[in-house]
C-alpha positions in Angstrom: 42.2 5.8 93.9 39.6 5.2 91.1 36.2 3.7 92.4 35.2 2.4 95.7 37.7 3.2 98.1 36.4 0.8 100.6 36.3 -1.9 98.9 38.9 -5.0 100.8 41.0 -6.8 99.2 43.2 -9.4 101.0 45.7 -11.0 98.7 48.2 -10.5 95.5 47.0 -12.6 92.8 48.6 -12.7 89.0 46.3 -10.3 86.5 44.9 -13.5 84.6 43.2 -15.0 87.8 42.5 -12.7 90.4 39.5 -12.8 92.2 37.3 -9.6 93.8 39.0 -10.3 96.8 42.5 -9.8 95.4 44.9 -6.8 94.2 46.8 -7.1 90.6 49.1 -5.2 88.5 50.2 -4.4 85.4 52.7 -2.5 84.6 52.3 -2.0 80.8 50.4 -2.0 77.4 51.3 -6.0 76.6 49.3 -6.7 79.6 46.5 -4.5 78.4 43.7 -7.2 77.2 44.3 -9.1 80.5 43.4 -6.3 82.5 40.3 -5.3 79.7 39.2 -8.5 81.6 40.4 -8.5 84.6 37.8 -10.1 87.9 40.0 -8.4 90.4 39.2 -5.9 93.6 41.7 -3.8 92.4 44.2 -3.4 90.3 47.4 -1.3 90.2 48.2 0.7 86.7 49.7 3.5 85.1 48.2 6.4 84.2 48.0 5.7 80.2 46.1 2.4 81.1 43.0 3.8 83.7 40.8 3.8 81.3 41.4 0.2 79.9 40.3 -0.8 83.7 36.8 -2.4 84.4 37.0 -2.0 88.2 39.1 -0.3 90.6 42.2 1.5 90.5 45.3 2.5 92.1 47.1 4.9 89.5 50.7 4.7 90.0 54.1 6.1 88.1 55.5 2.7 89.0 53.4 0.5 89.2 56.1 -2.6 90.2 57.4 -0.5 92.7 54.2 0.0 94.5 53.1 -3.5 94.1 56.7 -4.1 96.2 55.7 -1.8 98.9 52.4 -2.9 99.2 53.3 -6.8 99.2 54.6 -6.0 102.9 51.0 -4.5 103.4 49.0 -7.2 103.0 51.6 -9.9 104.1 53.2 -8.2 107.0 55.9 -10.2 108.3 56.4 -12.5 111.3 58.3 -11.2 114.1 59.4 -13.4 117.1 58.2 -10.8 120.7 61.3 -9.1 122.0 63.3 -11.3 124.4 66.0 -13.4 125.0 65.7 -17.2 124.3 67.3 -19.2 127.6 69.4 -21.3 125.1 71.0 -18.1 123.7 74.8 -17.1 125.1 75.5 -13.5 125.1 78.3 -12.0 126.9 78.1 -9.8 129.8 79.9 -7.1 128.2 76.9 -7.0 125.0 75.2 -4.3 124.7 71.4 -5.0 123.2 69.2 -2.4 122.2 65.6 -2.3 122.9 62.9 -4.6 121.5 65.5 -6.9 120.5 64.8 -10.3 120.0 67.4 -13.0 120.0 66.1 -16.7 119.2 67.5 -20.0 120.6 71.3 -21.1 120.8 72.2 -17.6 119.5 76.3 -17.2 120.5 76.8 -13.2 121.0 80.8 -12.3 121.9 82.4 -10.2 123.8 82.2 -5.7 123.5 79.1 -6.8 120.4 76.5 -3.9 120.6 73.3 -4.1 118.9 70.7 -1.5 118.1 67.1 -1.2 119.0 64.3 -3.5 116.8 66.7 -5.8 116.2 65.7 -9.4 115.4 68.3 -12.3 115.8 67.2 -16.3 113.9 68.0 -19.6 115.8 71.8 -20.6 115.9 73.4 -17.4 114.6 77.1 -16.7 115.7 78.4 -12.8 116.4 81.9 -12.6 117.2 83.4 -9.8 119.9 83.3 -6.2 119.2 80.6 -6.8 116.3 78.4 -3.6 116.0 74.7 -4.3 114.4 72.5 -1.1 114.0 68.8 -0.6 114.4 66.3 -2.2 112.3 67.9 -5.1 111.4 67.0 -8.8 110.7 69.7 -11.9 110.6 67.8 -15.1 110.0 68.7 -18.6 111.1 72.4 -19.6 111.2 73.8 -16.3 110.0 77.7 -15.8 111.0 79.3 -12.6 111.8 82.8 -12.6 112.5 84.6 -10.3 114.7 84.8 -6.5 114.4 82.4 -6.4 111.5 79.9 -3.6 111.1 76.5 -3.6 110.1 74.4 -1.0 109.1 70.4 0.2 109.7 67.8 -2.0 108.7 69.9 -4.8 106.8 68.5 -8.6 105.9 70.7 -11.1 106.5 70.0 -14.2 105.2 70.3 -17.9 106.0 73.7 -19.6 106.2 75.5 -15.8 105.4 79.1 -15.3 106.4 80.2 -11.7 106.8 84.0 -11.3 107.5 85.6 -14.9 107.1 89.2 -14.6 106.4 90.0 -13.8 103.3 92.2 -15.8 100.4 95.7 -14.3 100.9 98.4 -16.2 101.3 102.3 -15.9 100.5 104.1 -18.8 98.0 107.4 -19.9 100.5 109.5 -23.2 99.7 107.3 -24.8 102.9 103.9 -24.3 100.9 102.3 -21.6 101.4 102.4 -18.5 104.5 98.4 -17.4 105.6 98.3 -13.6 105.5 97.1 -12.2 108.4 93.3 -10.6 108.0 93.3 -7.8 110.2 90.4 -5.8 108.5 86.9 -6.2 108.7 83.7 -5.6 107.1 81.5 -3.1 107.0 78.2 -2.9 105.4 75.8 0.3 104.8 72.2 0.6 105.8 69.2 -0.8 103.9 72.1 -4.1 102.6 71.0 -7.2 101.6 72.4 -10.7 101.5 71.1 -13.3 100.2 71.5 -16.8 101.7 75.0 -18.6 101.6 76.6 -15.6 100.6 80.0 -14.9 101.3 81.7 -11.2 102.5 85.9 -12.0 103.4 87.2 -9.4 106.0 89.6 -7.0 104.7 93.6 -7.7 104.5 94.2 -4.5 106.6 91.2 -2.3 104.9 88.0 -3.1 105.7 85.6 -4.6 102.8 83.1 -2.1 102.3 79.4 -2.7 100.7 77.5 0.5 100.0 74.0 1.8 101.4 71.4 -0.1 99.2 72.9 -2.6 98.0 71.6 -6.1 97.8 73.1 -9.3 97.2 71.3 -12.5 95.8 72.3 -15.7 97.1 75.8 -17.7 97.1 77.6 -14.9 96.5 81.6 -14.9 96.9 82.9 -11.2 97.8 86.5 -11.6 99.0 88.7 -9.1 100.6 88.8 -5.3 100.5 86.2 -5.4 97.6 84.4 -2.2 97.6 80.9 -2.1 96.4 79.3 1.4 95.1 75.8 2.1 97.0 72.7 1.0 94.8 74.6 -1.6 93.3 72.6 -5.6 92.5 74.1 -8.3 92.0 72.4 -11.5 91.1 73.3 -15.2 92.3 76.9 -17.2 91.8 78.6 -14.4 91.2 82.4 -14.2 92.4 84.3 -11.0 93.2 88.2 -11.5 93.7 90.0 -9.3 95.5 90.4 -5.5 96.0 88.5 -4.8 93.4 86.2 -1.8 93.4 82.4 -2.0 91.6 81.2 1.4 91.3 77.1 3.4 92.1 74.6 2.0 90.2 75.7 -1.4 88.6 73.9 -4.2 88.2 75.5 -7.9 87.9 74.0 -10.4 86.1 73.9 -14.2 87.6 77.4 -16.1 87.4 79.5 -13.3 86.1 83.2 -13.7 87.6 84.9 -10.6 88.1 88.9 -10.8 88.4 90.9 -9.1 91.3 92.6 -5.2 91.9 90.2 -3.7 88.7 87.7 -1.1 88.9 84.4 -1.0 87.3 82.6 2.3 87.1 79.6 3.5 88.2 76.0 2.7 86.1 77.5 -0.4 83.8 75.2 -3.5 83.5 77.1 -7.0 83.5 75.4 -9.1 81.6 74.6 -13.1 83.1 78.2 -14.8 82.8 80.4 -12.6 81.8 84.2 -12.7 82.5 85.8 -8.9 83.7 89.5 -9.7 82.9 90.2 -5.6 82.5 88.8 -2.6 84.4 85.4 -0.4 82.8 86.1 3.0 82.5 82.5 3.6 80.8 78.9 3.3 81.7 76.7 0.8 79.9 76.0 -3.1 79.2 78.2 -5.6 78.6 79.0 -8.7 77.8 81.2 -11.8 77.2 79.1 -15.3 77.7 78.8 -17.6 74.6 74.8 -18.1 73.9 72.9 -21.0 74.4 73.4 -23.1 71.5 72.3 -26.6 70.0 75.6 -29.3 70.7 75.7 -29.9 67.4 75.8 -25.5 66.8 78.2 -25.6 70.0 80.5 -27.6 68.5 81.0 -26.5 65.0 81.8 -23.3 66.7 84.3 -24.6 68.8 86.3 -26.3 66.0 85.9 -22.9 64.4 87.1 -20.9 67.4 90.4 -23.0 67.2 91.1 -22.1 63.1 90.4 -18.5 63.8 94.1 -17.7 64.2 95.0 -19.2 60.7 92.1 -17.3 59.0 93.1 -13.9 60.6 96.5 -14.9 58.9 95.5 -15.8 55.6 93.2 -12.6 55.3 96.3 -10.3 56.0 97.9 -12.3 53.5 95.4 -11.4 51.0 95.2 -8.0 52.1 99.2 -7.8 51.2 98.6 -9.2 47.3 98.6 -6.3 45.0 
């Protein structure tokens, strides 16, 4: 800390228009002439920028990071009080851990057990033998199938299914035969999933998402995916099956990702890319056409489609003596 350690501030605010009573940060030199005139209470900056700083100062390494942690600091978050809603149903043969809360019209099955400081949103649905460590949060109308485990201090969010059947079927004259789903789902500690995201049970395996990773929302992971720890993946993504995403990764938005391929640990997918082939290499990719004009858009379509000939006619060329 650099200046008065007691002074209060109660808020985050943007650098630009925080006020004595707030805490900002920057986290680099572009930002530097905002914080030259900066009004707040404090702000948050690396060490190469201190001295740019009219006020006080917490000196940090990373200086988004600790703006993360301290965001639960000065917005701590709501908790319902321990307890049992009377509109919840939970089986005699749950287990529940202590300081749990569980919020109204809550269905708990049969054999579920769940750890200590765990909190439980309005009109979720565990099925039997479901085993939810300590420290975790499911909000509002979170589904958990049966057999599926969860570990420490996971988020859960709204309208979340973990361990719906997954998309396996057999081609017969009749139509088509369901496979049976007899896996589950089992998620690491510290896991997050974002809201309307989607985790299929396993075929026989059990899907398997890694410690640390987190999941934006409306997410489609189907069955026995496995997930590398560390690993983000941003919103709409979809994840056929038995496919394996290494350590490391991060997904952009909308990528699709084709079944039974692996992708390595540390490679970045960039925002709607198509993985037709496995990556046996760390680093970035890509395969989405930029955003261009329609006029642009189309002109390189038509192009696209004469591609074939030109290749042709260059060999040609290449043949003439």
């Amino acid at each position: 800390m650099h200046g008065d350690p007691e002074h209060q501030v109660l808020r985050f605010a943007p650098i630009e228009r925080a006020e004595p009573d707030e805490l900002a940060f920057v986290v680099g030199s572009k930002f530097v002439e905002q914080l030259r005139s900066c009004k707040a209470g404090a702000v948050i900056v690396p060490a190469q920028l201190l001295e740019e700083a009219p006020g006080n100062c917490l000196v940090s390494d990373n200086p988004y990071d600790s703006y993360a942690a301290a965001s639960w600091l000065l917005n701590p978050e709501h908790k319902n009080a321990p307890g049992i809603h009377a509109t919840a149903t939970v089986a005699q043969s749950a287990a529940l851990g202590a300081n749990t809360n569980v919020d109204a019209n809550v269905v708990i099955g049969e054999g579920v057990v769940i750890g200590d400081n765990v909190s439980i949103g309005a009109n979720c649905v565990i099925g039997d033998n479901v085993f939810i460590q300590d420290g975790c949060r499911l909000f509002a109308n979170v589904t958990i199938y049966h057999g599926c485990k969860i570990g420490r201090d996971c988020r859960v969010q709204s309208g979340a299914v973990i361990g719906a059947e997954g998309f396996g079927y057999s081609r017969n004259k009749q139509g088509w035969q369901a496979i049976h789903q007899t896996g589950g789902v089992l998620l690491g500690d510290r896991v997050h999933v974002g809201a309307n995201t989607t985790i299929d049970r396993g075929a026989i395996e059990d899907t398997i998402i890694g410690d640390g990773v987190i999941l934006d929302n409306q997410i489609q992971i189907a069955h026995n995916v496995r997930i590398g720890q560390y690993t983000a993946i941003a919103g709409c993504v979809g994840i056929a099956g038995s496919t394996t995403i290494g350590e490391n990764c991060q997904i952009g938005g909308a990528c699709n990702i084709v079944g039974h391929l692996s992708i390595t640990d540390n490679v970045v997918l960039n925002a709607a890319s198509l993985v037709t082939r496995s990556i046996d290499e760390p680093g970035r990719y890509s395969s989405g056409m930029p955003l261009q004009s329609s006029n642009s858009w189309r002109r390189t379509f038509v192009s696209l489609g004469k591609l074939d000939d030109l290749v042709k006619r260059v060999r040609r060329l290449e043949r003439q003596p």
